[in-house]
HTML snippet that shows the backbone in 3Dmol.js (N, CA, C, O; Angstrom):
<script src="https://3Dmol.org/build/3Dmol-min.js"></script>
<div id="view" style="width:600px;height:400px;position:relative"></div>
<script>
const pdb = `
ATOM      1  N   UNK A   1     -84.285 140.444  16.440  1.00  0.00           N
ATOM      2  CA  UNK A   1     -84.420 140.694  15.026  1.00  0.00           C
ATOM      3  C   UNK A   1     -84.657 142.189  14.769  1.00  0.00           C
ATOM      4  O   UNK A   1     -84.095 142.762  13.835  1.00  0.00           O
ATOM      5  N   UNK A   2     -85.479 142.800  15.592  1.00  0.00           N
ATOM      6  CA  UNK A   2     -85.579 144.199  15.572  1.00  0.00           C
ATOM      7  C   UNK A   2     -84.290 145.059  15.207  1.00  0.00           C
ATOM      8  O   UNK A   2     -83.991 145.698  14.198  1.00  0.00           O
ATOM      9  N   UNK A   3     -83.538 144.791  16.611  1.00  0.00           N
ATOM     10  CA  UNK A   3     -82.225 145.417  17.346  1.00  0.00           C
ATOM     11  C   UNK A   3     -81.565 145.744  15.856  1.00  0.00           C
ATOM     12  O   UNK A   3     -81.351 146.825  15.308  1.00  0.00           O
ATOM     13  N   UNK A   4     -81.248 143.925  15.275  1.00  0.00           N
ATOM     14  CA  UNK A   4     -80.838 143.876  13.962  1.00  0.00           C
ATOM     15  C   UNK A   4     -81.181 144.868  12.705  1.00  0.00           C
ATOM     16  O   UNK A   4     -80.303 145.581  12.218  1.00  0.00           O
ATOM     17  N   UNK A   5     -82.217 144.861  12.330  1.00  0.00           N
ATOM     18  CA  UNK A   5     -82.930 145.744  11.928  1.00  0.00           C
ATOM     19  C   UNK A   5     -83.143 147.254  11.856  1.00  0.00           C
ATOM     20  O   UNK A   5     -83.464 148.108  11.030  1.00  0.00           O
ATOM     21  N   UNK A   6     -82.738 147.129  13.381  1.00  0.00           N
ATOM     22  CA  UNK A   6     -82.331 148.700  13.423  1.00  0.00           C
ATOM     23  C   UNK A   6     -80.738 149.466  13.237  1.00  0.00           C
ATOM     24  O   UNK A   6     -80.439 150.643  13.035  1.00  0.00           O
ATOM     25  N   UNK A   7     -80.042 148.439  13.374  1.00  0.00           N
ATOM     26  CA  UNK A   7     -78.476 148.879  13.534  1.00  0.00           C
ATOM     27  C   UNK A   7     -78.172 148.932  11.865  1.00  0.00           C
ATOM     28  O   UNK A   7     -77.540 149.791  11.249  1.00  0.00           O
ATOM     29  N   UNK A   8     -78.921 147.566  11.286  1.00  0.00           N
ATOM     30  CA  UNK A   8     -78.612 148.026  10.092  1.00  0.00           C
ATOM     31  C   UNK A   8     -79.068 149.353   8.823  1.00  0.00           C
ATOM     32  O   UNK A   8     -78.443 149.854   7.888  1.00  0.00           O
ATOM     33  N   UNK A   9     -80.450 149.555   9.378  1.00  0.00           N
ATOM     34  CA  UNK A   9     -80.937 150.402   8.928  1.00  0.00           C
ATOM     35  C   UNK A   9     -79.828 152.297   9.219  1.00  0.00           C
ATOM     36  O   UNK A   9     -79.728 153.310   8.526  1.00  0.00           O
ATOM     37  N   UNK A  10     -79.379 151.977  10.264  1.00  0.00           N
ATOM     38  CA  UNK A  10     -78.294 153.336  10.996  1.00  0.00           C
ATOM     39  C   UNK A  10     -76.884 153.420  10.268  1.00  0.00           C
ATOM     40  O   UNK A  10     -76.289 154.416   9.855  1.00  0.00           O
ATOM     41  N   UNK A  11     -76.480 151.905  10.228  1.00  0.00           N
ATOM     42  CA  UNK A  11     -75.509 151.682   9.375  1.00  0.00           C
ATOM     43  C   UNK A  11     -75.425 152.395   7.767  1.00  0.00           C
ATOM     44  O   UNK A  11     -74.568 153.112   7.251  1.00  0.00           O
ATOM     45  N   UNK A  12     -76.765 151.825   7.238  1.00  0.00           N
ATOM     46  CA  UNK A  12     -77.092 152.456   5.553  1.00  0.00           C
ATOM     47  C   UNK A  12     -77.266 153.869   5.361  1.00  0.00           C
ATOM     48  O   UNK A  12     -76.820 154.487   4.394  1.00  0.00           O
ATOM     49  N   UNK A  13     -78.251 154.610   6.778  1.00  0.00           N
ATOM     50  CA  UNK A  13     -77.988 156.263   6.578  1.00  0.00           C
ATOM     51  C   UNK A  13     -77.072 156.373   7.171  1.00  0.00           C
ATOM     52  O   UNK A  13     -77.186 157.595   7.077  1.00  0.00           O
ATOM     53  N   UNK A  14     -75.767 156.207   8.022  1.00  0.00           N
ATOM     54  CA  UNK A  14     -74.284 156.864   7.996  1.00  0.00           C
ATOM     55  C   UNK A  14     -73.677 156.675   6.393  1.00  0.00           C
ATOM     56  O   UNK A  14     -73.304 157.611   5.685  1.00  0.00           O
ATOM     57  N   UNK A  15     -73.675 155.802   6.162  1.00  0.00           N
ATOM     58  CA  UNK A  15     -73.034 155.418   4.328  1.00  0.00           C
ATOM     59  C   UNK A  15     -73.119 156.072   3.501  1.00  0.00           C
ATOM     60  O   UNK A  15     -72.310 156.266   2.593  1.00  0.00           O
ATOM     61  N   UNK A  16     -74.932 156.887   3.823  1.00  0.00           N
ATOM     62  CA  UNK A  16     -75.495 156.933   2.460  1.00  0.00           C
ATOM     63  C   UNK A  16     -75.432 159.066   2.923  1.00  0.00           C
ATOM     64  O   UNK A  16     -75.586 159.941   2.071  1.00  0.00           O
ATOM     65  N   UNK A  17     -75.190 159.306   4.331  1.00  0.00           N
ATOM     66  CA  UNK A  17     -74.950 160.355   5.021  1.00  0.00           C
ATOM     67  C   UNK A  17     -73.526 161.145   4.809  1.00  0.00           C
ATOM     68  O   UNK A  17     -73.468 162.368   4.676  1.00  0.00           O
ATOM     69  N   UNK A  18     -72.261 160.177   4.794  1.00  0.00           N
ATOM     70  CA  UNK A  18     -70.837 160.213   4.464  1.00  0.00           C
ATOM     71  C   UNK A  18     -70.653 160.335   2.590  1.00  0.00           C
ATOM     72  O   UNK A  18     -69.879 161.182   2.145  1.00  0.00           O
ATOM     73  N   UNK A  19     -71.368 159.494   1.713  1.00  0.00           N
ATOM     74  CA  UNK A  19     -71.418 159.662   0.775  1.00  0.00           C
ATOM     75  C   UNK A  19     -71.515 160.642   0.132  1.00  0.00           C
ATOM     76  O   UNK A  19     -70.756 161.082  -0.732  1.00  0.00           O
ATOM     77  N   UNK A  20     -73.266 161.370   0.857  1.00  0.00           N
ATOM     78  CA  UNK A  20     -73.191 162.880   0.279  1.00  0.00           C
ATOM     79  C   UNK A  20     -72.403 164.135   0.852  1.00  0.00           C
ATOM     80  O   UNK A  20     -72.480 165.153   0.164  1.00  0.00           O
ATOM     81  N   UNK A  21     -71.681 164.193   1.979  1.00  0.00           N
ATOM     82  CA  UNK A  21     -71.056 164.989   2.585  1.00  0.00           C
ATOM     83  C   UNK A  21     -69.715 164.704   1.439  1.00  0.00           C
ATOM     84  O   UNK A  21     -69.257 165.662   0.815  1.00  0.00           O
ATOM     85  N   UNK A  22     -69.212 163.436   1.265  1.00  0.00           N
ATOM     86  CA  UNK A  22     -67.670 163.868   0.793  1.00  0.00           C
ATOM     87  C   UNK A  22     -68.209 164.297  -0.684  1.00  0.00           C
ATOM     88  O   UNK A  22     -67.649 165.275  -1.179  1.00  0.00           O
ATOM     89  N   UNK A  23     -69.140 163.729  -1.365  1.00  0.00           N
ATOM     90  CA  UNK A  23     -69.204 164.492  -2.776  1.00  0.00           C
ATOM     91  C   UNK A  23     -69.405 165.821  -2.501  1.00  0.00           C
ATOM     92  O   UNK A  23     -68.921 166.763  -3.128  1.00  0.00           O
ATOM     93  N   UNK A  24     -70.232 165.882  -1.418  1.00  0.00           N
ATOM     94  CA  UNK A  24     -70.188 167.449  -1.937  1.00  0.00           C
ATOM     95  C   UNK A  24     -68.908 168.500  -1.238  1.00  0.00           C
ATOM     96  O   UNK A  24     -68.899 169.706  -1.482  1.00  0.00           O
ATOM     97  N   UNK A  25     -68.286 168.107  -0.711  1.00  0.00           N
ATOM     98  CA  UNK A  25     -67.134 168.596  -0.279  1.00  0.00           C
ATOM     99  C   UNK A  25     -66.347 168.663  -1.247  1.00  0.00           C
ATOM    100  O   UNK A  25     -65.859 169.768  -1.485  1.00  0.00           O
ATOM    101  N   UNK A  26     -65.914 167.291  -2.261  1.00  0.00           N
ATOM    102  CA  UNK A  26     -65.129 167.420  -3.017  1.00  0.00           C
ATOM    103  C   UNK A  26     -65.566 168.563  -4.236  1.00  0.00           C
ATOM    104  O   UNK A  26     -64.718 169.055  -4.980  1.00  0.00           O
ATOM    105  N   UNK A  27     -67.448 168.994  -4.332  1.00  0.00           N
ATOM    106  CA  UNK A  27     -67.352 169.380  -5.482  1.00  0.00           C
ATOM    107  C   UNK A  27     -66.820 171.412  -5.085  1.00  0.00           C
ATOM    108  O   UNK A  27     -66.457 172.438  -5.660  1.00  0.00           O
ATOM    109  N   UNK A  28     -67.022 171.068  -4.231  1.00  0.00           N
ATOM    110  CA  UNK A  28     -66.767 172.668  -3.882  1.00  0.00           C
ATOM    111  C   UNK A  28     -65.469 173.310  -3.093  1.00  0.00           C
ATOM    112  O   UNK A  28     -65.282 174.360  -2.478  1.00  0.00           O
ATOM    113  N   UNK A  29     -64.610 172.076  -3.441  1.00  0.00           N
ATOM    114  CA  UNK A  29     -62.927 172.009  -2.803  1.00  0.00           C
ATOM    115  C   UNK A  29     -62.086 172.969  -3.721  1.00  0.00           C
ATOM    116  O   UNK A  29     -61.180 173.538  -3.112  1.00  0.00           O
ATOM    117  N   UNK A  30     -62.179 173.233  -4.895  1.00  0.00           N
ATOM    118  CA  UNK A  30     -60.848 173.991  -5.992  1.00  0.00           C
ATOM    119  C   UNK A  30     -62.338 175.110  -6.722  1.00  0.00           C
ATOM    120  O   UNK A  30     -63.153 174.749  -7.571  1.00  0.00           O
ATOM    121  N   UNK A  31     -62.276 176.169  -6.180  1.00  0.00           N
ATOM    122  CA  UNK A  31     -63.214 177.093  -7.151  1.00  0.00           C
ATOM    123  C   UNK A  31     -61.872 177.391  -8.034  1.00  0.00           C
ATOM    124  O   UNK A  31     -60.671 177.290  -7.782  1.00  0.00           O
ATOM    125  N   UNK A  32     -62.701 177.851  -9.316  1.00  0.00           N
ATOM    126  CA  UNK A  32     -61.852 178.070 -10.293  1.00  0.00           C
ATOM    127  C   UNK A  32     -60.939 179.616 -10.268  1.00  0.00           C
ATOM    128  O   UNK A  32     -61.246 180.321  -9.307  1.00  0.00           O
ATOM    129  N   UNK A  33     -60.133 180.061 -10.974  1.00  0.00           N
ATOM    130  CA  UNK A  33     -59.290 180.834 -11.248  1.00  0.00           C
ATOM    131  C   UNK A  33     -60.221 182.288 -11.796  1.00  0.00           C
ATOM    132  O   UNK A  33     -60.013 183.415 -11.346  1.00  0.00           O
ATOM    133  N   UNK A  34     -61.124 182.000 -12.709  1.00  0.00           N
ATOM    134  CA  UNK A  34     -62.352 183.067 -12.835  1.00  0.00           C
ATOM    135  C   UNK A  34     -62.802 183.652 -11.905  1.00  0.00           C
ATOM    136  O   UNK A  34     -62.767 184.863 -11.686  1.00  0.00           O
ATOM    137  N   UNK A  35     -63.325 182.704 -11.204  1.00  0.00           N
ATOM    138  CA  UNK A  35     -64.147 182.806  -9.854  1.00  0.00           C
ATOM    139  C   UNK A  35     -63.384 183.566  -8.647  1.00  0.00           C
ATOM    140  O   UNK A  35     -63.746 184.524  -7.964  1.00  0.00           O
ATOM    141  N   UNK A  36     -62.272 182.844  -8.628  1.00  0.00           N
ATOM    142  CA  UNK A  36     -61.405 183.668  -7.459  1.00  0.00           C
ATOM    143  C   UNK A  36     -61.262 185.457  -7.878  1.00  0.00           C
ATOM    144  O   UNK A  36     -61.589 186.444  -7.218  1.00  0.00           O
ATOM    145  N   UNK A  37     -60.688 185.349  -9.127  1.00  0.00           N
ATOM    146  CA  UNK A  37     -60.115 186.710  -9.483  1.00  0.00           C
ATOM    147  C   UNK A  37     -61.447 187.667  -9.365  1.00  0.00           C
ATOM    148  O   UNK A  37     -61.320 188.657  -8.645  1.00  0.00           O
ATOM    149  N   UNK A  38     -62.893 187.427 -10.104  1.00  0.00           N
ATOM    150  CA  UNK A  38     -63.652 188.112  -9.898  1.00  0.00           C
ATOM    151  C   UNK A  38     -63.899 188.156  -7.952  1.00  0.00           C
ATOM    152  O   UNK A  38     -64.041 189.312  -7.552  1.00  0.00           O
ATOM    153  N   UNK A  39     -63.932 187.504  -7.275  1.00  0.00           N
ATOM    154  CA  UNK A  39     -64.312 187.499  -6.024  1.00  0.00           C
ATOM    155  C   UNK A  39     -62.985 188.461  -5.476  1.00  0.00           C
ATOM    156  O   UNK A  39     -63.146 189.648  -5.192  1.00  0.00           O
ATOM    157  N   UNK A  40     -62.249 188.077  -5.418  1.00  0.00           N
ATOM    158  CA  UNK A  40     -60.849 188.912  -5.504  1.00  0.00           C
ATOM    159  C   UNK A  40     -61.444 190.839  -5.916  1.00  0.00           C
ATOM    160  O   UNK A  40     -61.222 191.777  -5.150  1.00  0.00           O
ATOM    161  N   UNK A  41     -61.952 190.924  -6.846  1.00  0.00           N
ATOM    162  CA  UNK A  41     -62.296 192.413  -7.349  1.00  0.00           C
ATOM    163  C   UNK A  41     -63.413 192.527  -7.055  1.00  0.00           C
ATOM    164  O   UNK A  41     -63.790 193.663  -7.341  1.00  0.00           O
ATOM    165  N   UNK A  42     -64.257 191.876  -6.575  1.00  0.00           N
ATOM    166  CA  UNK A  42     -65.402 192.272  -5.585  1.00  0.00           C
ATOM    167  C   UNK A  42     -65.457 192.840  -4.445  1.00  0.00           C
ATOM    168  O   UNK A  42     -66.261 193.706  -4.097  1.00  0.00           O
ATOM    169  N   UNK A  43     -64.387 192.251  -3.676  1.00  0.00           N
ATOM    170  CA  UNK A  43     -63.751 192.683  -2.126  1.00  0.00           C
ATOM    171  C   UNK A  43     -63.058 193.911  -1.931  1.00  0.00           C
ATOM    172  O   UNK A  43     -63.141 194.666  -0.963  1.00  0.00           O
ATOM    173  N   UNK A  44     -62.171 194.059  -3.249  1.00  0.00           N
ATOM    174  CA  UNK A  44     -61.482 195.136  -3.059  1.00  0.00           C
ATOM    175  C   UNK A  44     -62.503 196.362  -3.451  1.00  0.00           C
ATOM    176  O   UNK A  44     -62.387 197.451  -2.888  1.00  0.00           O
ATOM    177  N   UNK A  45     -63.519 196.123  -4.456  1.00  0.00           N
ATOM    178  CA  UNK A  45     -64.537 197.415  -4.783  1.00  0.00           C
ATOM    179  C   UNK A  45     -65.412 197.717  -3.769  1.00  0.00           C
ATOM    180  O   UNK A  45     -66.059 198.763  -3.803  1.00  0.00           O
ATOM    181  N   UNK A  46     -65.558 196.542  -2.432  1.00  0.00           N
ATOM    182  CA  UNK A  46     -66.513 196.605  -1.196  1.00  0.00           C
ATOM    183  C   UNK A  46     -65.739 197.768   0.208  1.00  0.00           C
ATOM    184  O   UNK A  46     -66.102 198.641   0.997  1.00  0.00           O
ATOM    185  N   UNK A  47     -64.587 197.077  -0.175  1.00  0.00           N
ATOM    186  CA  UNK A  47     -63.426 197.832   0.552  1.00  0.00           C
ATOM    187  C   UNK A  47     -63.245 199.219   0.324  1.00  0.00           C
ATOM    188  O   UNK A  47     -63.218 199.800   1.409  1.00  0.00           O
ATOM    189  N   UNK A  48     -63.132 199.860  -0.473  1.00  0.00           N
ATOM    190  CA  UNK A  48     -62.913 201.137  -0.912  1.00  0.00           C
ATOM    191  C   UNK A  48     -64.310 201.759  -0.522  1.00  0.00           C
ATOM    192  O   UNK A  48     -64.403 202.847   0.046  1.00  0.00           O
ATOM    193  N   UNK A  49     -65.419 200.953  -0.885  1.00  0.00           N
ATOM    194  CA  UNK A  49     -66.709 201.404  -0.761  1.00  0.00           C
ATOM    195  C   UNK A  49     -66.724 201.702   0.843  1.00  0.00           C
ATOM    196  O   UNK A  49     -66.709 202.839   1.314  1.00  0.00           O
ATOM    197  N   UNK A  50     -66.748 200.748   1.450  1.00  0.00           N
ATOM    198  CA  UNK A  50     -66.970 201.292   2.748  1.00  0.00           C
ATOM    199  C   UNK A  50     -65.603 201.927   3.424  1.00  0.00           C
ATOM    200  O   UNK A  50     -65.614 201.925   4.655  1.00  0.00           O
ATOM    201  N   UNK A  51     -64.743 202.324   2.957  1.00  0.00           N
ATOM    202  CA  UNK A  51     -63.939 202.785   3.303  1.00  0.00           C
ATOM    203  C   UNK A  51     -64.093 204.864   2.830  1.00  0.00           C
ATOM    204  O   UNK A  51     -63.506 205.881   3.202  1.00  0.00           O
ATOM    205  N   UNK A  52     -65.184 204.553   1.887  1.00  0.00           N
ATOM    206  CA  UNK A  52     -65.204 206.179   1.280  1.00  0.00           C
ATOM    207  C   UNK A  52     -66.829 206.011   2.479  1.00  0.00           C
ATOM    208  O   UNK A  52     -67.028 207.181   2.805  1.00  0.00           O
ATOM    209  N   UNK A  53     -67.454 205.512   2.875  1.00  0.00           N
ATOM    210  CA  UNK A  53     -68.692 205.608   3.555  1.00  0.00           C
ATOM    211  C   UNK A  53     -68.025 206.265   4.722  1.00  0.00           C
ATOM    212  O   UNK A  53     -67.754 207.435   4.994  1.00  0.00           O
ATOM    213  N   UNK A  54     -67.807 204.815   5.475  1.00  0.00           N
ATOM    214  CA  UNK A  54     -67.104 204.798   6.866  1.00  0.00           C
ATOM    215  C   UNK A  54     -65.977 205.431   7.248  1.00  0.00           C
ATOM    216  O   UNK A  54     -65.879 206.657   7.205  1.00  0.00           O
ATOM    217  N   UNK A  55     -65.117 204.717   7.618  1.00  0.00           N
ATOM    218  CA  UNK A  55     -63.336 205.190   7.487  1.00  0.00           C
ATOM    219  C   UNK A  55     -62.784 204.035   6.792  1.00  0.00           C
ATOM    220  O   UNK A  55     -63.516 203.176   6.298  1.00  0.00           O
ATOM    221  N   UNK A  56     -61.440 203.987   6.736  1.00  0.00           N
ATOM    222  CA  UNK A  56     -60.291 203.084   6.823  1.00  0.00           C
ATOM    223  C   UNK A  56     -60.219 202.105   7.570  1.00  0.00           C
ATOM    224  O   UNK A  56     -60.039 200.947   7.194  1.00  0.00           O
ATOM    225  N   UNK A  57     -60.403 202.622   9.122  1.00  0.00           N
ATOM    226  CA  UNK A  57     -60.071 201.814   9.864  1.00  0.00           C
ATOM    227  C   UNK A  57     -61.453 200.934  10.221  1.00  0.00           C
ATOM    228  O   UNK A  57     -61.463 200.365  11.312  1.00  0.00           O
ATOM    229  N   UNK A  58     -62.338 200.832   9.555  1.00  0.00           N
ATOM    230  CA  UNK A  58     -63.634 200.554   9.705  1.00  0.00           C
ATOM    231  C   UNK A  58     -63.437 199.321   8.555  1.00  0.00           C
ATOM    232  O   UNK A  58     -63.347 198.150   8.924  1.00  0.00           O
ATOM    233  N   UNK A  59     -63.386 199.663   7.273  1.00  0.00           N
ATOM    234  CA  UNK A  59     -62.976 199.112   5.941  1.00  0.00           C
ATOM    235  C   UNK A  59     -61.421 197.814   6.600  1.00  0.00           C
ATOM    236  O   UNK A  59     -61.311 196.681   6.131  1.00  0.00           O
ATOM    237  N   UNK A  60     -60.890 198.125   7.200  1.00  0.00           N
ATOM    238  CA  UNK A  60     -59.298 197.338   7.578  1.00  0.00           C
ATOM    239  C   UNK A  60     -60.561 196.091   8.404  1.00  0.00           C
ATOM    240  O   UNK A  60     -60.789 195.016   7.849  1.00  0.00           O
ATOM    241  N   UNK A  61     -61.242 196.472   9.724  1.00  0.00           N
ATOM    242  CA  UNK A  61     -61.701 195.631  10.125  1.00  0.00           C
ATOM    243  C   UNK A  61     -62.604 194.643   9.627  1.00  0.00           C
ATOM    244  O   UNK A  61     -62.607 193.486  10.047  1.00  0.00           O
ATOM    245  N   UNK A  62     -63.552 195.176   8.530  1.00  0.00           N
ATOM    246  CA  UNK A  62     -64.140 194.061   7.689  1.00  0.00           C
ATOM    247  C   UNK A  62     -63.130 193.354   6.578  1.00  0.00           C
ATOM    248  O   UNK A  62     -63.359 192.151   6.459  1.00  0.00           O
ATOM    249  N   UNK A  63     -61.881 193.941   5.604  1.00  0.00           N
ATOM    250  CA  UNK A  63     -61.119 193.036   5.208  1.00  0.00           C
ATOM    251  C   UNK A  63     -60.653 191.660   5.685  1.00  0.00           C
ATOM    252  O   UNK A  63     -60.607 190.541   5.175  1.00  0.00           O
ATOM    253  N   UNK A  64     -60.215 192.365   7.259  1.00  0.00           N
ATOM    254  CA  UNK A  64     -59.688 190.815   7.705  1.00  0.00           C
ATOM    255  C   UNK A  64     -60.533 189.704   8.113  1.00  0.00           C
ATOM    256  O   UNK A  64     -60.081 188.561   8.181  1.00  0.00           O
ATOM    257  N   UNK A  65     -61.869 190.019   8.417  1.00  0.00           N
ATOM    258  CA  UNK A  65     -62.406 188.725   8.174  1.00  0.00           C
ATOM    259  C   UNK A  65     -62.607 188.136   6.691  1.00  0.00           C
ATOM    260  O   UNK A  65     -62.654 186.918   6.518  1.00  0.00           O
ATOM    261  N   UNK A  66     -62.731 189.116   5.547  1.00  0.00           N
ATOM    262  CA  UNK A  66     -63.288 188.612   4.190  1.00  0.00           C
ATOM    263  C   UNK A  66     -62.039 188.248   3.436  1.00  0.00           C
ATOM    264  O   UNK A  66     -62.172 187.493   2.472  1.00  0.00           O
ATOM    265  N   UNK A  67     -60.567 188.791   3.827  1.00  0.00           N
ATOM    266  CA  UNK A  67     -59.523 188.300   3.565  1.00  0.00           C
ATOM    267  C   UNK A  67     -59.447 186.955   4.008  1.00  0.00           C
ATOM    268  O   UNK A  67     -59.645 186.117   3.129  1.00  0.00           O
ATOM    269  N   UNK A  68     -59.226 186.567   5.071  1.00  0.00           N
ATOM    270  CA  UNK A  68     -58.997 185.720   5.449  1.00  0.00           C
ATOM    271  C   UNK A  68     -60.408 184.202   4.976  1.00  0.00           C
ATOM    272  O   UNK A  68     -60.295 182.980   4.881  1.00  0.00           O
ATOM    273  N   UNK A  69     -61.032 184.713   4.883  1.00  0.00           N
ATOM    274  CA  UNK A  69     -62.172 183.734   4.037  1.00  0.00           C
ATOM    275  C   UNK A  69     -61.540 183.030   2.610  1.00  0.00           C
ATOM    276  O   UNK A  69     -61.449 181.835   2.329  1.00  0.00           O
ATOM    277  N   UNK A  70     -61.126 184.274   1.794  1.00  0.00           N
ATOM    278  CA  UNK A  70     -61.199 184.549   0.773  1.00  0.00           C
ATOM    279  C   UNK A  70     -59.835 183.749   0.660  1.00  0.00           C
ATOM    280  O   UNK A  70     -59.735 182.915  -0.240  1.00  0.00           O
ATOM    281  N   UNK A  71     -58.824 183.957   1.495  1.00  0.00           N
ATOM    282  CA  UNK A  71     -57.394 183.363   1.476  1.00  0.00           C
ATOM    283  C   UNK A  71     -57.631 181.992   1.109  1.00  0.00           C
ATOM    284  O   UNK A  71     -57.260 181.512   0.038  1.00  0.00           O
ATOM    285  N   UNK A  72     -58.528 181.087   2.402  1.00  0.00           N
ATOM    286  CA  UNK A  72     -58.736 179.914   2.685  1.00  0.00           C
ATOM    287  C   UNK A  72     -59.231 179.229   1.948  1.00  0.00           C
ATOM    288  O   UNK A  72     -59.114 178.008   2.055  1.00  0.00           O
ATOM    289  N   UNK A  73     -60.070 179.913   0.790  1.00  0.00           N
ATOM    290  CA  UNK A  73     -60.772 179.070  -0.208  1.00  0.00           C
ATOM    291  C   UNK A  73     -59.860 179.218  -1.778  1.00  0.00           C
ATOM    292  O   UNK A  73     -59.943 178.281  -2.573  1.00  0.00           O
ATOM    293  N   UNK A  74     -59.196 180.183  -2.051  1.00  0.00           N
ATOM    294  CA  UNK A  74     -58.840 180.402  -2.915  1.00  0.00           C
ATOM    295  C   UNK A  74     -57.051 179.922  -3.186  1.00  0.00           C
ATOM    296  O   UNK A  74     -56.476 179.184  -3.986  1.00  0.00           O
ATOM    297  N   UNK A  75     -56.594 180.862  -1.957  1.00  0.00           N
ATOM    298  CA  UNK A  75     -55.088 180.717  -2.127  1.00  0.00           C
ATOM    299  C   UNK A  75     -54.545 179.520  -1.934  1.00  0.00           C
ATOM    300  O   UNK A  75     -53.771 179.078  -2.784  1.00  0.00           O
ATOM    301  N   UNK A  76     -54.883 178.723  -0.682  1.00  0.00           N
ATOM    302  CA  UNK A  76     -54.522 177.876  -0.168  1.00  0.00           C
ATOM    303  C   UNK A  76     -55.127 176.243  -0.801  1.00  0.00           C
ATOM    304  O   UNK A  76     -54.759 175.198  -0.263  1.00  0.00           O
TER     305      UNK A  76
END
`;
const viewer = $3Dmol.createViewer("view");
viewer.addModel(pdb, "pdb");
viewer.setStyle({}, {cartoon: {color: "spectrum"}});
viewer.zoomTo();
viewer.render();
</script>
């Protein structure tokens, strides 16, 4: 009766575990068109910034990780 007891209890937090993972996945799946474009002109004003600090080629190496972030959530 235990055993029982316990499998079902594991059963209800995976359910209730999967439940809140896909809502909240779904709520943060399509950021809006606002959101992108300002994030979009954030990157590029960070870019220039450390590109007038640092160098170019300093500024190129942090783009492509924040590009490529930025691609994945927005463009795609």
């Amino acid at each position: 009766m235990t055993l029982t007891r316990s499998r079902r209890r594991l059963a209800i937090a995976g359910a209730v575990a999967a439940a809140a993972l896909g809502s909240a996945g779904s709520a943060q799946a399509a950021p809006s068109a606002e959101h992108c474009d300002a994030r979009l002109d954030k990157l590029e004003a960070q870019f220039y910034d450390m590109a007038d600090r640092r160098s170019y080629e300093a500024a190129s190496e942090w783009w492509q990780a924040r590009w490529h972030a930025y691609f994945q959530s927005c463009v795609i």
